[in-house]
C-alpha positions in Angstrom: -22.3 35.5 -2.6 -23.1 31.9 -2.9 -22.3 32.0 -6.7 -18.8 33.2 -6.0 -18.1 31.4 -3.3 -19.2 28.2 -6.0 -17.2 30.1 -8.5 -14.1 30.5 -6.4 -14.5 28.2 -3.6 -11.5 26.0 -4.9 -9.1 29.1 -4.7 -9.9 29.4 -1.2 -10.5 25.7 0.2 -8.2 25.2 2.8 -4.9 23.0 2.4 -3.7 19.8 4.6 -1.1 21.0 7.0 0.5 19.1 9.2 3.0 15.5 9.2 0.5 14.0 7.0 -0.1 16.4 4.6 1.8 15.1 1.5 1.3 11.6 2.7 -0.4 8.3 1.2 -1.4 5.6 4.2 -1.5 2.2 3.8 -2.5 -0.7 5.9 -0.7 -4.0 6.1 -1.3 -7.1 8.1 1.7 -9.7 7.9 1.4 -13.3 7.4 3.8 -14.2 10.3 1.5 -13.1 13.2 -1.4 -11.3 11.9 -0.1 -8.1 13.2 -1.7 -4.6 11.4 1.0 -1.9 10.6 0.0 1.9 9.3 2.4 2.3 6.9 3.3 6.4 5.6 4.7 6.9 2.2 5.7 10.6 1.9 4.7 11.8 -1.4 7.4 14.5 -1.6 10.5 12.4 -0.5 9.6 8.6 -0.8 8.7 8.2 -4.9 11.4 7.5 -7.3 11.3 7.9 -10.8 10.5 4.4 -12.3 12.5 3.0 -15.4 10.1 4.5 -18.0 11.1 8.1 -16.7 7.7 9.3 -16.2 6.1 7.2 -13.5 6.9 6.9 -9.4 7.7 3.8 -7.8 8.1 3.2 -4.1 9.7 -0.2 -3.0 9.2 -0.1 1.3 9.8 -3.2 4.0 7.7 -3.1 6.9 8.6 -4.9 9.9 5.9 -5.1 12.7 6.5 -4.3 16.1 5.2 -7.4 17.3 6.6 -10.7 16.1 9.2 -8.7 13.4 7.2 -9.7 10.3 8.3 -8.4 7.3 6.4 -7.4 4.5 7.5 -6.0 1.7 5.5 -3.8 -0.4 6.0 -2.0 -4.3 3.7 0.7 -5.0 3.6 2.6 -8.6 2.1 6.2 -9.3 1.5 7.9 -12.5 3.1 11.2 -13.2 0.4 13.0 -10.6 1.0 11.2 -7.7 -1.8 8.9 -8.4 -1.6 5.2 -7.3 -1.4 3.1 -10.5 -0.6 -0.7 -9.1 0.5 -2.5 -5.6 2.6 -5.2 -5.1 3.1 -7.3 -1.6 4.8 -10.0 -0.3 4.8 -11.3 3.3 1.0 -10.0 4.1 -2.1 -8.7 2.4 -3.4 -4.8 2.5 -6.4 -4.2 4.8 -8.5 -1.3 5.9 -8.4 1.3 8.3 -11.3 0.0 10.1 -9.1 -3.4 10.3 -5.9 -2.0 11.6 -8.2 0.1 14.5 -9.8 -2.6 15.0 -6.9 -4.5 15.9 -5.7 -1.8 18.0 -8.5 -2.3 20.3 -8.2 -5.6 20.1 -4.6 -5.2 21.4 -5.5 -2.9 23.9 -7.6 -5.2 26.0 -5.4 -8.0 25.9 -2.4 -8.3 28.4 1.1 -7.9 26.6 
């Protein structure tokens, strides 16, 4: 049993469902205020075909819900959905442990 399930585990693995399922996240802290915005690309309706015909680009702004930063990010995939370069102006890209981190740090202070 184990040698088909390592044979034909792949077939049967199961398959991301749900809002996020075809979606790349990003994380974004602007330079105006310092706030951290998740940012969703949709896979499926956000990539354009790039000038060479064969690669994705994806050119988003981001405005925070805070102080109304914008940042503006370019993103380029290869042919496969795969993230090739990254481009941004208005903030830097941080992690996911940033960006909950500076949820909690939100949620104890008073608005």
């Amino acid at each position: 049993m184990k040698a088909l399930k390592q044979l034909f585990g792949s077939l049967f693995a199961p398959v991301p469902s749900g809002p996020d399922a075809n979606a790349l996240i990003y994380f974004v802290r602007g330079k105006r205020c310092g706030a951290v915005t998740r940012v969703r690309i949709n896979r499926m309706n956000d990539l354009s075909r790039d000038e060479d015909g064969v690669s994705f680009i994806v050119r988003k702004g981001v405005i925070d819900d805070v102080c109304f930063g914008r940042v503006d990010l370019t993103l380029r995939f290869d042919s496969r959905h795969n993230e090739i370069g990254r481009e941004i102006e208005g903030g830097e890209f941080v992690t996911k442990v940033d960006y909950e981190a500076w949820l909690a740090s939100r949620a104890g202070s008073p608005s």
